[in-house]
N, C-alpha and C positions, 0 to 999 in steps of 0.2 A: 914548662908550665902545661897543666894537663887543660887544652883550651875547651873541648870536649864536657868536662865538668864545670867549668864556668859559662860553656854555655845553657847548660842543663842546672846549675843554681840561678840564671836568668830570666832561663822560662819559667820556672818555679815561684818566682820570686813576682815574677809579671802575670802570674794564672793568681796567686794570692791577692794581689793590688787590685785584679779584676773581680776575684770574688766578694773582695772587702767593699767595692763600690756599689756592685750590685745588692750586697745586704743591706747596705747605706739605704740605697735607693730604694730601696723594698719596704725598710722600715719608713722613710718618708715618705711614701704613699700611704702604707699602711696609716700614718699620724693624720696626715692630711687627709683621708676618709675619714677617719673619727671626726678632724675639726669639725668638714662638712654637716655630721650628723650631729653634733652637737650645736654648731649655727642653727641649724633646721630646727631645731627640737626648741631651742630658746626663743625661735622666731614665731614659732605654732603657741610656744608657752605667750609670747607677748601680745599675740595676735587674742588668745581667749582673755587673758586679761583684759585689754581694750575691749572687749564685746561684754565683759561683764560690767566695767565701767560704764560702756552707754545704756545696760539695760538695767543697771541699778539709778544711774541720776537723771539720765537724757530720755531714750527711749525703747518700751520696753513691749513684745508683743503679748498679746493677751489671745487667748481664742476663744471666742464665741461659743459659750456650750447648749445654747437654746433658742427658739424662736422667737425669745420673749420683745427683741428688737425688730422683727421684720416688719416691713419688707425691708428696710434701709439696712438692718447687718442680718445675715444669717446662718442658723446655726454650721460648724464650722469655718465660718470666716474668719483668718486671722487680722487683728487692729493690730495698727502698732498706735502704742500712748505717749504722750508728750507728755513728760513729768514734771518739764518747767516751766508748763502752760498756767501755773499757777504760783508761782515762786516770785518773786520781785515785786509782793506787795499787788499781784493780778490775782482775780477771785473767779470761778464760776460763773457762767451770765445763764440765764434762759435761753434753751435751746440746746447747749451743749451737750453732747453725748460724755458722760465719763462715766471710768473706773472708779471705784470705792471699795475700802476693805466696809465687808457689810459686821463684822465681827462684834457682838454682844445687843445686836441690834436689829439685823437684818438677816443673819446667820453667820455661822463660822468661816467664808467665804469670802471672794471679792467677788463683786455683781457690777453691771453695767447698761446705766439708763440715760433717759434724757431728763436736764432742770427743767421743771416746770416753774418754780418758785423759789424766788434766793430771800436772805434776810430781810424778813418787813412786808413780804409779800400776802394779800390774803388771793388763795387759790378757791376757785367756787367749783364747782360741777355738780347738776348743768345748771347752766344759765339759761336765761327765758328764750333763747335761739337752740336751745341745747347742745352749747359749746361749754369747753371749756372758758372760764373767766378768771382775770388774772387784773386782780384791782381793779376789778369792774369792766374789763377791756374783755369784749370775745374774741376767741382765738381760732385760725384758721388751721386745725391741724393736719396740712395737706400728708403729713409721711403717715398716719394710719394707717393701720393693716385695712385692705380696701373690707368693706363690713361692719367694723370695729366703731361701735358708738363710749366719745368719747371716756365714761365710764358711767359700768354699771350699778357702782356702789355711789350713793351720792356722799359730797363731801364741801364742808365748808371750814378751813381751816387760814389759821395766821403764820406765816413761817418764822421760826426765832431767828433772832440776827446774829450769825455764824454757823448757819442750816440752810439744808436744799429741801426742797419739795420735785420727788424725782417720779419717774414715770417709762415704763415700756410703751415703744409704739404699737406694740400687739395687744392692747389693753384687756383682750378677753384670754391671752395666754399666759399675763407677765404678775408674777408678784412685786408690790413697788410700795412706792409709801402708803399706798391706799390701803393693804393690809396688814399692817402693820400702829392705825390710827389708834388703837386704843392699847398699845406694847409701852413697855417704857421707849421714852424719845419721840412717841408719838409720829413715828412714822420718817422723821426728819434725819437727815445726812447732816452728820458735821461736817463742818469744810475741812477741818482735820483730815477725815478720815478720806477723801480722794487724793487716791492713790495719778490721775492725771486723765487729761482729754485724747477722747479718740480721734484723729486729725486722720488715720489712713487707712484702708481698707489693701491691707497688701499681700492677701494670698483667699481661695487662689489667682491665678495671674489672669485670670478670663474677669475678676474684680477688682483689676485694680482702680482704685480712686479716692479722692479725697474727702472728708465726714467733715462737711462746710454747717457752721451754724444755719438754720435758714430764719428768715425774715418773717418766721409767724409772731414773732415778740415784738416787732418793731414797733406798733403801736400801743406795745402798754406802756402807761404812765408809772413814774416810781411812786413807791408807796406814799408820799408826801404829795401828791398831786401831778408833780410836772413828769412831761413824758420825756422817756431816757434814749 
């Protein structure tokens, strides 16, 4: 027996087994990177989904493109909106800051102001204190831009029930329903048409805080007499 050539078809045999694992091997890295970036890639895809889901139904930011709300938002500030600040049968109050698509009414646009006046409401300016009056109630409106008398256009109007009576707190920079009193709609926000409440002030981060209704309403009565 020539042992010589059996031992030389052994190493041959054992350099093959070693190369065949090692390509094994190679190709199973190789697959396993791919999974990796594929996990990745589905997990980045899942992750924008989940982001467009909260900024379509939950919450969505808006940015601030003018003064017309100062001091309290300014331009550049990003809100974020609570879009289901109004869903389950909850409406608008006085006082709230919201978003609204202003579109065939207001302009082709979303805009955003504070309620002065919800359904039933009669809105006066000014009143014999020269306030705002709000069913006969004068109103304290400490967030004015400091200067800002509360408007220069006088206005005595009734709000429809299922309409806002909206307003900037920059009253000498903001277009709002006051010019808009003799357009169709007569100046008024349908509750339709808000798009949700600004609840946060969250960039930039020297801003951060929360957009709290404040208590200038508190003493107006509802349209029917009693106070709400």
């Amino acid at each position: 027996m020539d042992t010589e050539a059996q031992h030389t078809e052994r190493d041959r045999s054992s350099r093959d087994a070693a190369e065949a694992d090692g390509e094994e091997g190679s190709r199973s890295a190789r697959s396993g990177g791919w999974s990796l970036w594929h996990k990745a890639g589905l997990l980045g895809l899942l992750c924008v989904a989940c982001l467009l889901l909260v900024s379509t139904f939950v919450m969505q930011p808006f940015l601030i493109p003018s003064g017309s709300m100062e001091p309290s938002l300014r331009s550049g500030d990003r809100v974020l909106v609570n879009k289901l600040a109004y869903r389950f049968d909850s409406e608008p109050q006085r006082g709230d800051v919201v978003v609204f698509d202003g579109s065939g009414y207001f302009g082709d646009d979303d805009y955003i102001k504070r309620v002065a006046g919800v359904g039933g409401d009669r809105v006066v300016c000014c009143g014999e204190q020269g306030r705002l009056e709000v069913n006969g109630e004068a109103v304290d409106e400490r967030y004015l831009f400091p200067g800002d008398a509360p408007s220069s256009v006088p206005f005595d109007i009734v709000v429809p029930e299922g309409s806002l009576f909206v307003l900037g707190d920059h009253r000498s920079a903001s277009s709002d329903s006051r010019d808009h009193l003799g357009s169709p709609g007569g100046g008024m926000v349908p509750v339709e048409s808000v798009i949700g409440r600004a609840d946060w002030i969250g960039w930039p981060a020297g801003r951060w805080t929360s957009i709290d209704r404040p208590g200038t309403f508190a003493r107006v009565p509802d349209p029917g007499g009693a106070h709400g």
